[in-house]
Each structure stands twice: as C-alpha cells, then as structure tokens.
N, C-alpha and C positions, 0 to 999 in steps of 0.2 A: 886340814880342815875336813869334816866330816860331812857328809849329804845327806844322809840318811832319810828315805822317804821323797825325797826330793824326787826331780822328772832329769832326767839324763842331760836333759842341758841344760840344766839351772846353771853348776859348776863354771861353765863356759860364760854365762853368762855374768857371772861375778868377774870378769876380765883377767885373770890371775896372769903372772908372767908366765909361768909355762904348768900344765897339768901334767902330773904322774900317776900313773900304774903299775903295780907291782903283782905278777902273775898273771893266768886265764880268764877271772873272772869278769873281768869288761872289753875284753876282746872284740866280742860281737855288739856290743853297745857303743865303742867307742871307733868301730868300722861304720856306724850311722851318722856320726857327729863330725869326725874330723873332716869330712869332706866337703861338709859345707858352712865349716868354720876357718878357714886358708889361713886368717888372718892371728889364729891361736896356735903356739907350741905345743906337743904335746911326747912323753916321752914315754915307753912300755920300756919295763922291766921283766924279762925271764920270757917276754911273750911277744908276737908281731902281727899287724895286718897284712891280711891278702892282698890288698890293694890297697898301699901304703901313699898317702902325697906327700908333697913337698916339708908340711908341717907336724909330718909323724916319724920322729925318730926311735930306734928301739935298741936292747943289749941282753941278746942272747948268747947262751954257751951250750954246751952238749948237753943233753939231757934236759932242755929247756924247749923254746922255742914254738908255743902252740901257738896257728897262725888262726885261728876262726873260720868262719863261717863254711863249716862240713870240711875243712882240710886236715885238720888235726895237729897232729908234730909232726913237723919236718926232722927229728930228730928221735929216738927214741926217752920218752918220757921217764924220768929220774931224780923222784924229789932232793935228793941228798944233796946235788949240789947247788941246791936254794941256800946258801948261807948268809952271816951277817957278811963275812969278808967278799962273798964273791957280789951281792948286793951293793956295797960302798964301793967297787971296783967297778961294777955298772953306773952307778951314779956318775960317779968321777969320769968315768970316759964319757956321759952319755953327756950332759953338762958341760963340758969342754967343746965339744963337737958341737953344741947347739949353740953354746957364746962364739965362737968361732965361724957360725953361718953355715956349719955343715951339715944338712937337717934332710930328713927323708930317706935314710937309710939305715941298713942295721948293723950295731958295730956287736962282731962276731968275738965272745971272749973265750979264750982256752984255759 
C-alpha cells in the first residue's frame, strides 16, 4: 500500500499488522512515529534506528545499515548488496523473529 502525499502517521493509523521499510528513506520519519506508537510493529530493511523500542525490528548486512538522525552507517555504505535475494532473506528472518515475539532488535545478516 502506497501513501503518497499522506502525513507520516496516516499509515499507522490504518492499524496494519506490521509496517515495513525498505532502505534510508524513512529512517528519520519513522524515528518520530515508532515511539509513540508501542502498540504497532514495525520492520526496516537494509536500514535501523538510533533509538530503537521494543516494536522496531530491523535486518541489516554489510554494506547496509544507515541508522538516522546525523549517525550515518555503521557500516560502510555499498549498494550492491541491496538485492532481491538478500531482501527475501531479510524478510524471512525479520518475520520469523517478529511472529515469534522477538522484536526490538537487529538481525545482523552475512
């Protein structure tokens, strides 16, 4: 589902089972929202909060890993290995971990 034009917590407010992200670009928007929505999942791909709660899980690899607000990468920045395979490989782990109650942390992939 698309938002387009919408305010940054419309989404949230549509109550969805869990919201994703894929990459940097809501990094810094979605460091304003998860924290005072506890009660919503929310999953980053390629990318993480600096100050992550309970209900922001994420799946970073090398070359990945931009955390927001003025930190940058924790890693050295590396489009290449954005792929579809390494992308379904986040999903799959990131999904497993969150049906399973293991939420708020980042699962590291190699």
């Amino acid at each position: 589902m698309r938002l387009r034009g919408r305010g940054r917590e419309d989404g949230v407010d549509l109550q969805p089972d869990l919201i994703v992200s894929a990459g940097n670009a809501l990094v810094d928007p979605l460091a304003l929202v998860t924290a005072s929505h506890v009660d919503q999942q929310f999953f980053l791909i390629g990318a993480e909060l600096a100050e992550p709660t309970a209900n922001v899980t994420a799946a970073d690899w090398p070359g990945a890993s931009y955390r927001g607000a003025g930190l940058g990468m924790s890693s050295s920045y590396n489009p290449e290995p954005f792929t579809p395979t390494r992308a379904t490989t986040a999903i799959q782990a990131g999904i497993a971990s969150i049906l399973h109650g293991i939420t708020g942390i980042v699962i590291w992939l190699t």
